[in-house]
C-alpha positions as CSV (number, residue, x, y, z in Angstrom):
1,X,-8.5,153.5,22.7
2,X,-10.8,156.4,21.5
3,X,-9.0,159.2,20.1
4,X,-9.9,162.4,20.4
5,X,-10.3,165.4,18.1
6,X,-11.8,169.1,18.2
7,X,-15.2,169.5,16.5
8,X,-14.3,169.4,13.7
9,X,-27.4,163.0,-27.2
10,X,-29.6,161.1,-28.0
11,X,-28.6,157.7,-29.6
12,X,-30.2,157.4,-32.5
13,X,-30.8,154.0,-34.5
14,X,-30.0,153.5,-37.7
15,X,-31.5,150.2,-39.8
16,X,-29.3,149.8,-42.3
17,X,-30.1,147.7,-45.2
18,X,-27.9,144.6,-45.6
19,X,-27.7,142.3,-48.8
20,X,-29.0,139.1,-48.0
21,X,-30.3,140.1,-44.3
22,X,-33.7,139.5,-43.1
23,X,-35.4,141.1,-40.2
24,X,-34.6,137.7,-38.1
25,X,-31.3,138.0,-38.5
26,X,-30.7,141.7,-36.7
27,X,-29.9,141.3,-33.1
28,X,-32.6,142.8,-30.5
29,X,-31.5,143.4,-27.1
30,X,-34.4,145.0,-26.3
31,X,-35.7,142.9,-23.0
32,X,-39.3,140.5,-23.6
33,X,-42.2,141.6,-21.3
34,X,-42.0,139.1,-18.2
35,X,-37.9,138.2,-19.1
36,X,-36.1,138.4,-15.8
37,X,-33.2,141.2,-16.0
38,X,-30.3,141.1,-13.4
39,X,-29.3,143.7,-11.2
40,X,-26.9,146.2,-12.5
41,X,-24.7,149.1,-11.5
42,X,-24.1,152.2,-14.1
43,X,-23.5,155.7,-14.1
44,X,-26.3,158.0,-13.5
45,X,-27.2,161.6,-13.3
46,X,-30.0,164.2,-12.6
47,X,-30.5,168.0,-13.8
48,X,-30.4,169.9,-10.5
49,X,-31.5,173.2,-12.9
50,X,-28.2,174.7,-12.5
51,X,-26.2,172.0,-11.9
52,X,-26.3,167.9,-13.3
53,X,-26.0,165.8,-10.5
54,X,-23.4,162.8,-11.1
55,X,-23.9,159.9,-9.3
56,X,-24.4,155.9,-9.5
57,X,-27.8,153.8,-10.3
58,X,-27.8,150.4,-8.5
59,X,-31.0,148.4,-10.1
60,X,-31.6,145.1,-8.4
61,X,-32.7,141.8,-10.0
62,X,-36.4,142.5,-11.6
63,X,-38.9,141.7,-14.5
64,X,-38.8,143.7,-17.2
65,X,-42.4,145.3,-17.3
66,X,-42.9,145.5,-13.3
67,X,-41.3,148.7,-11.9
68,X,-39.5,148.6,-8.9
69,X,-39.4,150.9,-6.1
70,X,-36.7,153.8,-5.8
71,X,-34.5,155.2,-3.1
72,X,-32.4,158.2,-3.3
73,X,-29.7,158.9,-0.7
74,X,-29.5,162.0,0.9
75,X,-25.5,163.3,2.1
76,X,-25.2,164.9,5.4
77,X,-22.9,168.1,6.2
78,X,-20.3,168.7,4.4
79,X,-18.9,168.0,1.0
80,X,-19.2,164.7,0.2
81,X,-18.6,162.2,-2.0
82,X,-21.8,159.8,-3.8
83,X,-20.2,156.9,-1.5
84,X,-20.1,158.9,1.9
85,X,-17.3,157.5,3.3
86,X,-17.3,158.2,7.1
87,X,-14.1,157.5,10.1
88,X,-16.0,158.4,12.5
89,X,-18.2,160.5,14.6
90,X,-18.0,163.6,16.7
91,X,-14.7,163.3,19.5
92,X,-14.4,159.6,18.0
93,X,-12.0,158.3,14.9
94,X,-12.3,154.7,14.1
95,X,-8.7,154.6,12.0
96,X,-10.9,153.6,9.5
97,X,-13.6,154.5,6.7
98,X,-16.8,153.2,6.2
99,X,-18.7,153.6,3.0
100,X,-21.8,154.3,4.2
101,X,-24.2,155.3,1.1
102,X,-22.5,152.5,-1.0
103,X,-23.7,150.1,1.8
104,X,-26.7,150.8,2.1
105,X,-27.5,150.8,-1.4
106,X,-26.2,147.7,-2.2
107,X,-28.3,146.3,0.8
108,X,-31.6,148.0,-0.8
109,X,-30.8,146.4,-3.7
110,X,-30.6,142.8,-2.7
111,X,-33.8,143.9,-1.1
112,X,-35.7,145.1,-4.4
113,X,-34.9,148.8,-4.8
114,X,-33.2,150.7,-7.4
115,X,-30.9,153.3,-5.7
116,X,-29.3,156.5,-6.9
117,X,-26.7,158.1,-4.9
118,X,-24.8,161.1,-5.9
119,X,-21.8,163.5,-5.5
120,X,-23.2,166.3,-3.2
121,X,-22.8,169.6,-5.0
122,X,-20.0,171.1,-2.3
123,X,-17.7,167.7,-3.5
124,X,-16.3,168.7,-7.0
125,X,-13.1,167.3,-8.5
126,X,-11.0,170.2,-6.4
127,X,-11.8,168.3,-3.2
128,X,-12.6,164.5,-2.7
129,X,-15.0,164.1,-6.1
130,X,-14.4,162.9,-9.5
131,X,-16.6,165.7,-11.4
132,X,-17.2,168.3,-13.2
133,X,-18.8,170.8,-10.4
134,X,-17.6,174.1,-10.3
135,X,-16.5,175.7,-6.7
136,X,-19.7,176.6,-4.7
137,X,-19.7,180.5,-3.7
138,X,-20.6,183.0,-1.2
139,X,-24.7,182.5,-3.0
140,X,-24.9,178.4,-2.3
141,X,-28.1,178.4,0.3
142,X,-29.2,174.9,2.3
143,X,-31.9,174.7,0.6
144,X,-30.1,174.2,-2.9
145,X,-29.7,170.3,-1.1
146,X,-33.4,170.0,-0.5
147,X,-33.8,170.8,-4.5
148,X,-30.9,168.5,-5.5
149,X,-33.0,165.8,-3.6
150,X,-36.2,166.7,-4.9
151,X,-34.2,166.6,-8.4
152,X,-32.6,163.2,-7.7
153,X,-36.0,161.8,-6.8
154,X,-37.9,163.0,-10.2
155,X,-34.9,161.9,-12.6
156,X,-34.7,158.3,-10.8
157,X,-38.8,158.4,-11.0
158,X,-38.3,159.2,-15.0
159,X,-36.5,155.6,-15.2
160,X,-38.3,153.2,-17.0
161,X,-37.5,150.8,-14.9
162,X,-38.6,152.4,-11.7
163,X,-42.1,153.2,-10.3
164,X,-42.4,156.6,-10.0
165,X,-45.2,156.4,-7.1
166,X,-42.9,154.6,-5.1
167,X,-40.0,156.7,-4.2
168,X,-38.2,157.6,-0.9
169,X,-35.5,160.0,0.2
170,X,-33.3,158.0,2.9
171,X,-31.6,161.3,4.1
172,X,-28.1,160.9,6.4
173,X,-27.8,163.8,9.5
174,X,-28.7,167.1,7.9
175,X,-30.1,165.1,4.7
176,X,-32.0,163.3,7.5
177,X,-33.2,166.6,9.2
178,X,-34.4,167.7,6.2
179,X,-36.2,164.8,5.2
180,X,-39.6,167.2,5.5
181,X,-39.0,169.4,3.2
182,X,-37.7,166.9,0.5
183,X,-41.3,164.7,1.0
184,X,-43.5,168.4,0.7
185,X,-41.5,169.2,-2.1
186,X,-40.8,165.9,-4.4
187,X,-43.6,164.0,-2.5
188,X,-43.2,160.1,-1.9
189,X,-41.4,159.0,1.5
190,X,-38.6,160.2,3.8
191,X,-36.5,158.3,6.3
192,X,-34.3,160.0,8.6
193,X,-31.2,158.3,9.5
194,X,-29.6,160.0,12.4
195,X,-31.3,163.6,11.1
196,X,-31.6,166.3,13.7
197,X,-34.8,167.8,14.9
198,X,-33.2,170.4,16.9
199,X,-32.3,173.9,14.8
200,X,-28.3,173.1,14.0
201,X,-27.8,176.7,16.4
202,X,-29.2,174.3,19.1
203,X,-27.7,171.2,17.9
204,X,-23.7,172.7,18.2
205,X,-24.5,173.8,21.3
206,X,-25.3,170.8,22.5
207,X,-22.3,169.3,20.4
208,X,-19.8,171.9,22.7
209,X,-21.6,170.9,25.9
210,X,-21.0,166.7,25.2
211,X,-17.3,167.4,23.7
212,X,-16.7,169.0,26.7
213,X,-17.8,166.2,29.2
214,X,-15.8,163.6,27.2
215,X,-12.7,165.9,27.0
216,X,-12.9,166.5,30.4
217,X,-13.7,162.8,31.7
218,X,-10.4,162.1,29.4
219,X,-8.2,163.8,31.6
220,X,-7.9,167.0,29.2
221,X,-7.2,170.1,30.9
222,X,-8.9,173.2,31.0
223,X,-6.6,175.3,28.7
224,X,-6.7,172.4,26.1
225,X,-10.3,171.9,26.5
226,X,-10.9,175.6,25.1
227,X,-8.5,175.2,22.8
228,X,-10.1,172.4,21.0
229,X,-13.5,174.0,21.3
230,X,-12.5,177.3,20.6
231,X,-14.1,177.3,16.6
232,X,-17.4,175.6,17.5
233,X,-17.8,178.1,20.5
234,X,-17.2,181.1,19.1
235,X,-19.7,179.6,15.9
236,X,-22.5,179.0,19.0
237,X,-22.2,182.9,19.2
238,X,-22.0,184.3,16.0
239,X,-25.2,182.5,15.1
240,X,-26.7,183.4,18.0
241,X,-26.1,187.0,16.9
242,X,-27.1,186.2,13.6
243,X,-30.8,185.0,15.2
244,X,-30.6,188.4,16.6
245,X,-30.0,190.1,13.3
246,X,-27.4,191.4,15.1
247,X,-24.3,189.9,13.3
248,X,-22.0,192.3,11.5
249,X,-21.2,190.1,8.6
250,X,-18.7,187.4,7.6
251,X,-18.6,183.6,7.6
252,X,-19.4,181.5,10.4
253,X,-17.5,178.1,10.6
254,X,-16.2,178.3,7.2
255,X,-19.4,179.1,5.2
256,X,-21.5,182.5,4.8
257,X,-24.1,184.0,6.8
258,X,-26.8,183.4,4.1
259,X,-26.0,179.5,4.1
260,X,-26.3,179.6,7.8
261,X,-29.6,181.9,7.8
262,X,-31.0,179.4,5.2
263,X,-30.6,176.1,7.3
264,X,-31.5,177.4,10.5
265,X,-34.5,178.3,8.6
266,X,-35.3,175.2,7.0
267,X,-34.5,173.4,10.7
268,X,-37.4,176.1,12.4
269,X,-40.1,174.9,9.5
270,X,-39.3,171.3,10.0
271,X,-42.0,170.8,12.9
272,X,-45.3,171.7,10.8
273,X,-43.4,169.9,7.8
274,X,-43.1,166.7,9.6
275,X,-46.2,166.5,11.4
276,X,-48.0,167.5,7.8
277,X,-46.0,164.6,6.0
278,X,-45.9,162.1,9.4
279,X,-47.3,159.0,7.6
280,X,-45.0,159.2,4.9
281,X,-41.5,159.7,7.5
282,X,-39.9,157.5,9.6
283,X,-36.6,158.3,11.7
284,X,-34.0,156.2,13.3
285,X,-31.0,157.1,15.3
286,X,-28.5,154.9,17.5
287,X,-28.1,155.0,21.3
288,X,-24.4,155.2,20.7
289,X,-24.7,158.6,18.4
290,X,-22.3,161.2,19.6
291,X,-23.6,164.0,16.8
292,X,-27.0,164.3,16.7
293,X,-28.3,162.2,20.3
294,X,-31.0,159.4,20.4
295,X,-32.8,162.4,22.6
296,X,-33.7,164.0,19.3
297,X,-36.0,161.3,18.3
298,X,-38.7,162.6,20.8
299,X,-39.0,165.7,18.5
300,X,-40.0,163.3,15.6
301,X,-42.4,161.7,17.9
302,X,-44.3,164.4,18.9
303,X,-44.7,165.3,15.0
304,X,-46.5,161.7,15.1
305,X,-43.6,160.2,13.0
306,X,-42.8,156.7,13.4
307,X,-39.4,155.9,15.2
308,X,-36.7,153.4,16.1
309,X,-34.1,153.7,18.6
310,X,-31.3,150.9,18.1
311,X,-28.3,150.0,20.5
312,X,-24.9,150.9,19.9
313,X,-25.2,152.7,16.2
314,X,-23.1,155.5,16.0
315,X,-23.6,158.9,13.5
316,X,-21.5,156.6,11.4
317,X,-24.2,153.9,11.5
318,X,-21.8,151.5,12.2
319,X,-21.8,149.4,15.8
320,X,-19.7,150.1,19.0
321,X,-19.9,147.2,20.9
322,X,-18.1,148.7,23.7
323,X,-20.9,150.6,26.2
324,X,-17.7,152.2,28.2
325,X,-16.0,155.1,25.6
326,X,-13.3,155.0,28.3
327,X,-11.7,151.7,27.2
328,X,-13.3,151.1,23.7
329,X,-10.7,148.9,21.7
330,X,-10.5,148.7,18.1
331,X,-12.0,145.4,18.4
332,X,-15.4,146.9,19.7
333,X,-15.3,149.3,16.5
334,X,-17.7,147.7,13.8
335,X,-16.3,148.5,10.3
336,X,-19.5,148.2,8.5
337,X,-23.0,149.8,8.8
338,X,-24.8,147.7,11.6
339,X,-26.8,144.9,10.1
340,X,-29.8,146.0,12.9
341,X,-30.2,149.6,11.3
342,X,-30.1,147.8,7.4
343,X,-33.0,145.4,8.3
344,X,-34.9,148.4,9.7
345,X,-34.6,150.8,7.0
346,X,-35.9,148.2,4.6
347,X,-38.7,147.4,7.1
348,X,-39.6,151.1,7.0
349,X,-39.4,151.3,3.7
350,X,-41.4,148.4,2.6
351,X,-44.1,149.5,5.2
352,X,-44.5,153.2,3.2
353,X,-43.8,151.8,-0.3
């Protein structure tokens, strides 16, 4: 059954002169023009300006000479790891984690496209990352993500083995939302994958209203229903003061007023964004999304951005096979990203690439 939780140096060559060694005999790795090179996997990293981005390169099978395109992944809230491994969605656990970013990359890359993915700058070695970052502060804004994108995009566009006029950010709920301002400021193409269009003020409300509705169908009580919610309600009013400029000061939901004041501004420019960039964004969202609703795709569509609706994806992108929540099984609980939502981000992709 469904459980139930609240809201929660440069290498330099040497030749050395050998006795008795001609120029044939020295071993050159160096690939022929037109020889076929297999796909690989290797570290990989990006200057972010103040911080170097670690992460992994996925290149898929290619010729040497012809440039592929490039996709970089783009982490939704919270501090996360270059593999995004999600359990589940909002008021649903699946018992289980799904690595979401490392699926889909090694799907893009069967399909042609080098990939980067990286640690997101609030996942450092003290939480779930093996890295170097130090401990974001009281300064860290949501716009330093948009940068790290933009970042991510230009070193993976530097690759010699990647065409640097065919790049896309595939962004994951907030890396989805902002999806806009990634494209305005890196250029190339952005995909939303269950990214809000709704301000993220507007978009916990909502989340408090439809936690509420399932708690309450579940047979929770009153008392325990506040109890649960108590965090993300009294969040929904401080940044409601805080739109006000009336908030006294202090963090809201675990992070500082400036990060919050610098998201909910990003999320009120994303409308002239999105309709300025519209041919080069695409968004998709499952009917089975409990975070961020299939109802938020009509916001995208009146930007003029292409969408896609599919059935039973979750904000986990996996499949929930089960239409009734009420007596969902762990058999109805896919435990991979849904094969429908792969084939149509590579069919998006390919169509703006």
């Amino acid at each position: 059954m469904t459980r139930f939780a609240p809201a929660a140096a440069p290498v330099i060559a040497l030749l050395l002169a050998v006795p008795g060694c001609t120029p044939t005999d020295v071993d050159d790795d160096t690939p022929t023009p037109g020889e076929p090179l297999a796909a690989s996997e290797s570290d990989f990293t990006a200057d972010a300006g103040d911080l170097v981005l670690e992460g992994t390169l996925l290149l898929p099978d290619r010729v040497d000479g012809e440039p592929v395109p490039g996709v970089v992944l783009v982490h939704g809230s919270g501090p996360h790891p270059r593999d995004a491994p999600l359990g589940g969605q909002l008021n649903m656990a699946f018992g289980f984690e799904i690595p979401v970013f490392e699926e889909i990359a090694t799907h893009l890359q069967a399909a042609g496209y080098a990939v980067y993915r990286y640690d997101k700058r609030s996942c450092g070695d003290w939480g779930a990352c093996d890295n170097d970052y130090p401990l974001p502060d009281d300064t860290l804004t949501a716009e330093a993500f948009v940068h790290d994108a933009a970042a991510a995009m230009d070193a993976l566009g530097a690759h010699p083995d990647v065409d640097p006029a065919r790049l896309a950010a595939v962004g994951h709920s907030q890396g989805g939302g902002f999806a806009p301002h990634v494209v305005d400021l890196a250029g190339g193409v952005g995909i939303s994958v269950a990214g809000n269009w709704s301000a993220i003020d507007a978009l916990l409300a909502y989340q408090a209203d439809w936690s509420r509705t399932l708690l309450q169908a579940a047979g929770a009580t009153p008392t325990d229903i506040d109890a649960a919610l108590a965090d993300l309600d009294q969040a929904i009013l401080d940044l409601a003061e805080l739109r006000a400029g009336t908030w006294g000061g202090g963090p809201i939901f675990g992070a500082s007023a400036l990060f919050w004041e610098s998201w909910m501004a990003l999320d009120d420019e994303r409308p002239v964004l999105a309709a300025t960039h519209a041919n080069d964004l695409a968004a998709i969202n499952g009917d089975y999304d409990w975070n961020v609703p299939p109802s938020e795709l009509a916001g995208w569509r009146s930007a003029g951005v292409e969408t896609v609706e599919l059935p039973c994806v979750t904000h986990a992108l996996n499949c929930v096979r089960q239409p009734d929540w009420t007596i969902i099984t762990a058999a109805d609980i896919g435990d991979a990203v849904d094969e429908d939502l792969l084939a149509a981000l590579v069919e998006l992709l390919a169509a703006r690439l």
